[in-house]
N, C-alpha and C positions, 0 to 999 in steps of 0.2 A: 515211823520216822517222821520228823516236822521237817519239813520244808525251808532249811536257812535262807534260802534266796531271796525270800518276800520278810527275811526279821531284819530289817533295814532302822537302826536305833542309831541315835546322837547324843555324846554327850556332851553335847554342849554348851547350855542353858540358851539355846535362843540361837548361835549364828549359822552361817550359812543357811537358815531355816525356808528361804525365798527358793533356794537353789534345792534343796529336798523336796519341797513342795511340789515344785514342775517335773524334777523325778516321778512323786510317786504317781503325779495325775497322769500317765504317759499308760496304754492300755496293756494289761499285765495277760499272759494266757492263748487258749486260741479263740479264734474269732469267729469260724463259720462252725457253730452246733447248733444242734435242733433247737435251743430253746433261744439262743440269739434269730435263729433265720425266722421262730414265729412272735417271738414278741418286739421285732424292732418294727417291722412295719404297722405293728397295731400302738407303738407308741407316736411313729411317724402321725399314722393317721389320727390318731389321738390329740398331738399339738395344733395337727389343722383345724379340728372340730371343735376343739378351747377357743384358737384366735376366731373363729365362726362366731361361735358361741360372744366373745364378748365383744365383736363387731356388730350382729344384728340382733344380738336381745339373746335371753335363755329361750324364747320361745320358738327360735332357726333351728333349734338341733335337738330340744327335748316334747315331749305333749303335755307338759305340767301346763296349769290352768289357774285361772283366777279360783276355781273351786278345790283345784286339786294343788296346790303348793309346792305339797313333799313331796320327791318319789324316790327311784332308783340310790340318787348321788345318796340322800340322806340316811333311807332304810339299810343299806348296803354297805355304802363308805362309811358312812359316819357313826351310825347305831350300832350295825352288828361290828365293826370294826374296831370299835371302843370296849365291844365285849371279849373281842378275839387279844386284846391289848392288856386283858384282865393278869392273864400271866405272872406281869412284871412287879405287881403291885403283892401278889401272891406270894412269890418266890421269895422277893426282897424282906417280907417279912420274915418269913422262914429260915433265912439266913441271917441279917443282921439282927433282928429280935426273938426270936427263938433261939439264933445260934445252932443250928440245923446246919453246921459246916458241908454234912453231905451235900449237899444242892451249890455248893459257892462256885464248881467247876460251869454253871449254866447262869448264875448270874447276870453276868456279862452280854450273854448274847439276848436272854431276855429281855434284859431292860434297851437293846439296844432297839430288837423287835418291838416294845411298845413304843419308845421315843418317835421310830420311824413312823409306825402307823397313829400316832396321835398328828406329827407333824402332816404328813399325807392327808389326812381326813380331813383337817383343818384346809387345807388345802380344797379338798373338794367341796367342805363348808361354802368356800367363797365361789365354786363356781355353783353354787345353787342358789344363790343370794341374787336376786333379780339386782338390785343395785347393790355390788360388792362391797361399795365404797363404806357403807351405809353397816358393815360389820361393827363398828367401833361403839356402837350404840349399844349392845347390850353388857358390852364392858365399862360403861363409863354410866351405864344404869338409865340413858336419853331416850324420853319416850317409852323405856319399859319400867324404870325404878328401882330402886334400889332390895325392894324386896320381892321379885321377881324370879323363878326361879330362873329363868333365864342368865340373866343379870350372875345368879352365883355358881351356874355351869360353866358361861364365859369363863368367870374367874378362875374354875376349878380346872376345868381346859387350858386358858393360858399359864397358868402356878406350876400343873403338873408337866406339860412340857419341860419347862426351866428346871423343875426340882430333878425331871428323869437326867436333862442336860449334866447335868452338876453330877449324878450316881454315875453317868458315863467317863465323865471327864477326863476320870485318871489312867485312862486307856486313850485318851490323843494325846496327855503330855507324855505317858510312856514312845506313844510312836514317834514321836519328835525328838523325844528326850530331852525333854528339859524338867529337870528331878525338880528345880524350886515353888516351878507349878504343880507338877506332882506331888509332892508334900502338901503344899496348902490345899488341892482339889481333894486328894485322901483324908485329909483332916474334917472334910465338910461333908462328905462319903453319910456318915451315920445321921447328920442331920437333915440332911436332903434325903434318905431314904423314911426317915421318921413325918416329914412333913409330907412326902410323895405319896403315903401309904394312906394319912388321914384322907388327904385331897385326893385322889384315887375312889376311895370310899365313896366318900361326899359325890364324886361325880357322875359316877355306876349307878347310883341312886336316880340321881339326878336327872340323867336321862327319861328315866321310868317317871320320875314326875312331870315332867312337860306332858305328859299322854293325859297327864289327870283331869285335865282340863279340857279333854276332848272323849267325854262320857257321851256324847250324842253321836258320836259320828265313828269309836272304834265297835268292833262288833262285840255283843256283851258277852260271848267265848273266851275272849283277851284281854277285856276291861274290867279293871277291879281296882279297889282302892290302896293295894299291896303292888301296885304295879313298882315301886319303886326299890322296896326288899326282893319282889323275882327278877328283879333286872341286876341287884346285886350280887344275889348267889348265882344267880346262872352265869355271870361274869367269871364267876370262881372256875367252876367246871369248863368255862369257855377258853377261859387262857389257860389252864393248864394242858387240854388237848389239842392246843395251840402247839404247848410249847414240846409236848411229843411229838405231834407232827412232825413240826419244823424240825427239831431236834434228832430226828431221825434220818431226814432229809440231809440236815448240814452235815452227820455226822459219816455219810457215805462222800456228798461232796466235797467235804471240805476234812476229809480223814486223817490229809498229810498235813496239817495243821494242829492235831488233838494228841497227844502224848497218849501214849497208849495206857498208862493209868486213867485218864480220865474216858478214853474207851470203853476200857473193859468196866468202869464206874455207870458210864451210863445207862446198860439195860437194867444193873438196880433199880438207880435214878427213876424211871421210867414205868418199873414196875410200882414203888412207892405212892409214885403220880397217881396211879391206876385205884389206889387205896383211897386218895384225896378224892377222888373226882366223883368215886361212886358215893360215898358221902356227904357231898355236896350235893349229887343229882337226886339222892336218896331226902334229902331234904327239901329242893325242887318241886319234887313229886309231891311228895306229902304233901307240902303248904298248897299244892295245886288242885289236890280232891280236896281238902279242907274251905277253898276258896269255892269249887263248883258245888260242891255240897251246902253252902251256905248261901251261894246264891240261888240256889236252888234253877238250876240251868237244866233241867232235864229234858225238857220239851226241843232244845234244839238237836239233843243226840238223833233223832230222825229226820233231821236235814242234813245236807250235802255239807255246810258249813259243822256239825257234829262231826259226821264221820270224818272231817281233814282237821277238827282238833282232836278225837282221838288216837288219829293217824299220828298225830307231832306229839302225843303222850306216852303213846304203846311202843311207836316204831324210834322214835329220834331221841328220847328221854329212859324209858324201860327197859329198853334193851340194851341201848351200850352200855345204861349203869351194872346191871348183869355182867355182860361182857366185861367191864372193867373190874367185878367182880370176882370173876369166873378170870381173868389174866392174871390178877394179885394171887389166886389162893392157888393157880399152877404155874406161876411162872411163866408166862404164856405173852413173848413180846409182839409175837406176830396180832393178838387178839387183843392184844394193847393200842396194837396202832392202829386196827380196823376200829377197834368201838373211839377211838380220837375223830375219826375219819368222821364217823355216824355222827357222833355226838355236835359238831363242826357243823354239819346239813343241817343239825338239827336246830340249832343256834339262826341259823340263817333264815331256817324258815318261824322260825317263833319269831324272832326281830322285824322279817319284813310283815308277818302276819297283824303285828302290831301298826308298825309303821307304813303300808301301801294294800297288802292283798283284803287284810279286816278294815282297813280303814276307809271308810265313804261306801263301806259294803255292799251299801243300799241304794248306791248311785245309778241314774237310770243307764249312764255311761261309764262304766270304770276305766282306770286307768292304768294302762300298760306302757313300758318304758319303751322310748323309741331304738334301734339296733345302734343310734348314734350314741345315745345315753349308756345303753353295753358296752361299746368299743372306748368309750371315757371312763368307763369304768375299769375296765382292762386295761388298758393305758397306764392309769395312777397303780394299779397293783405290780404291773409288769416294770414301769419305770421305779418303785421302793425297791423290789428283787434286785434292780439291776444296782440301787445303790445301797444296798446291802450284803450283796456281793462284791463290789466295792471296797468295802471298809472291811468286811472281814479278811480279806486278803491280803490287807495293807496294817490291819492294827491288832492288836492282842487282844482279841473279842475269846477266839477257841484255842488258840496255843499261849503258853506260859506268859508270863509277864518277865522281861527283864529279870537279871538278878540284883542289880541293885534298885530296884521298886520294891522289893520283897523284904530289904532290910528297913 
């Protein structure tokens, strides 16, 4: 059954729109559950350690250094984040360009998932920026230029936010109802998922190429000149067991919202998924002995740094592709969402391996993030949840869209 209480539409084109607004922002649900009682104090304490943070320097609340730059916010929030965000750029192909209708019922919620964590990241972008201000420089090309890769991630980062903006859109003029934005935002639907998918691309890459320039200092386990192709497929495999996670997650929470056609549609859904990812990972792999084999890297499998990359080959890449494997060819959702679960660890640990644990490897002192850098971190995941729960509760993210949107 859906939920009528929370499908609050107007047809109005636009009035009383001030007077809905302050409706819908008024808090919907109950208030004291487990997961309000542990993440509202860790976002409390979170905004306190931001205003810390940009009162007395990044250097009050994190251990980054003049030697060490990056750490936590960047590897974490922004790197493996933008791969966990890979989903949307996935999906949307496979429905508007493939025409893969099966998938249209998730959509929605995907693309709402990467919007949120691209804005979020961005987000923690600026609180890792010793001078925040100073952001606008690699968009405007000052001091780094115009052919910088820098310079065309900015762009691809801010493009893609806007273009996800616009594939969302026609889910906040449905909630408002106002059909004349509706129309004009559906009409721009296929070219904003067309430009979102190029730029998507371009910026999954992108990533991986800033690293290329740091061939002295990543560990040479992680460092390769492909770094920008495995930071694109593994984006692949990364949002889509993303979007089972999550997917399975919303689909318990948010149950009285999903029409039971799309219910009972999504352990196909998911098992599909399970087809894509091992394919993907299966491609991963490969390019991954193809690169240690030609780098001819053997001599490190007998250090400590070998066995923790064969460890992130065998255990976090091998085996859930198996496992996703082994879900598709039995049907098998429980072992779907376990190798999502793996493969996710596994993501996080190759990102930050690149970004923080391989990086400065050789340092006489490395570098660990401070418990305040965790609790910021925590904070910005806990406070997206919170407005993502938000908005699905209030717009037609999991349940039907109006009927007159549909004509």
């Amino acid at each position: 059954m859906i939920n009528t209480d929370t499908m609050i539409y107007r047809d109005n084109d636009g009035k009383n729109i001030w007077q809905f607004l302050k409706q819908e922002l008024k808090p919907k649900g109950k208030w004291l559950t487990p997961f309000n009682l542990i993440s509202l104090p860790i976002m409390l304490l979170g905004l306190v350690l931001i205003v810390i943070r940009f009162w007395k320097g990044i250097g009050s609340i994190t251990n980054l250094t003049q030697d060490v730059p990056w750490g936590l916010w960047i590897g974490f929030d922004v790197v493996t984040g933008v791969a966990f965000a890979g989903g949307a750029y996935v999906i949307t192909f496979m429905v508007y360009i493939l025409n893969m209708k099966k998938y249209h019922s998730i959509v929605r919620v995907t693309v709402l998932n990467g919007f949120l964590a691209y804005v979020f990241y961005a987000g923690a972008l600026l609180l890792d920026l010793g001078r925040p201000w100073n952001v606008v420089n690699p968009i405007i090309g000052n001091s780094f230029g115009t052919s910088s890769v820098l310079f065309l991630v900015a762009w691809h980062f801010l493009l893609y936010m806007i273009a996800q903006l616009i594939e969302f859109s026609p889910a906040i003029a449905e909630w408002i109802g106002h059909k004349r934005a509706h129309k004009i935002l559906s009409a721009m639907t296929i070219g904003a998922v067309i430009f979102g998918i190029t730029l998507s691309t371009l910026h999954q890459s992108g990533l991986g190429a800033l690293f290329l320039m740091a061939k002295d200092k990543i560990h040479p386990l992680w460092y390769n000149e492909f770094i920008p192709i495995m930071f694109f497929v593994s984006s692949i495999f990364a949002g889509l067991s993303m979007v089972i996670f999550e997917g399975s997650i919303s689909n318990k929470v948010f149950s009285d919202q999903i029409s039971e056609k799309n219910q009972k549609a999504h352990h196909s859904i998911v098992i599909s998924l399970c087809k894509i990812c091992a394919m993907a990972m299966f491609a991963y792999f490969f390019l991954q002995v193809l690169i240690f084999v030609h780098e001819q890297h053997w001599s490190y499998l007998t250090t400590s740094w070998g066995l923790w990359f064969l460890t992130e080959m065998f255990v976090f890449v091998l085996l859930p592709m198996l496992l996703f494997v082994y879900s598709y060819k039995t049907n098998s959702f429980f072992m779907a969402k376990v190798a999502a679960v793996i493969t996710m660890l596994g993501i996080i640990i190759n990102r930050l391996n690149v970004t923080v644990i391989g990086f400065k490897w050789d340092a006489a002192v490395p570098y660990y993030p401070s418990w305040m850098e965790i609790a910021v971190t925590l904070a910005v995941i806990f406070t997206e949840i919170w407005i993502f729960r938000w908005i699905i509760n209030r717009m037609p993210v999991l349940r039907e869209s109006p009927q007159w949107a549909k004509k």
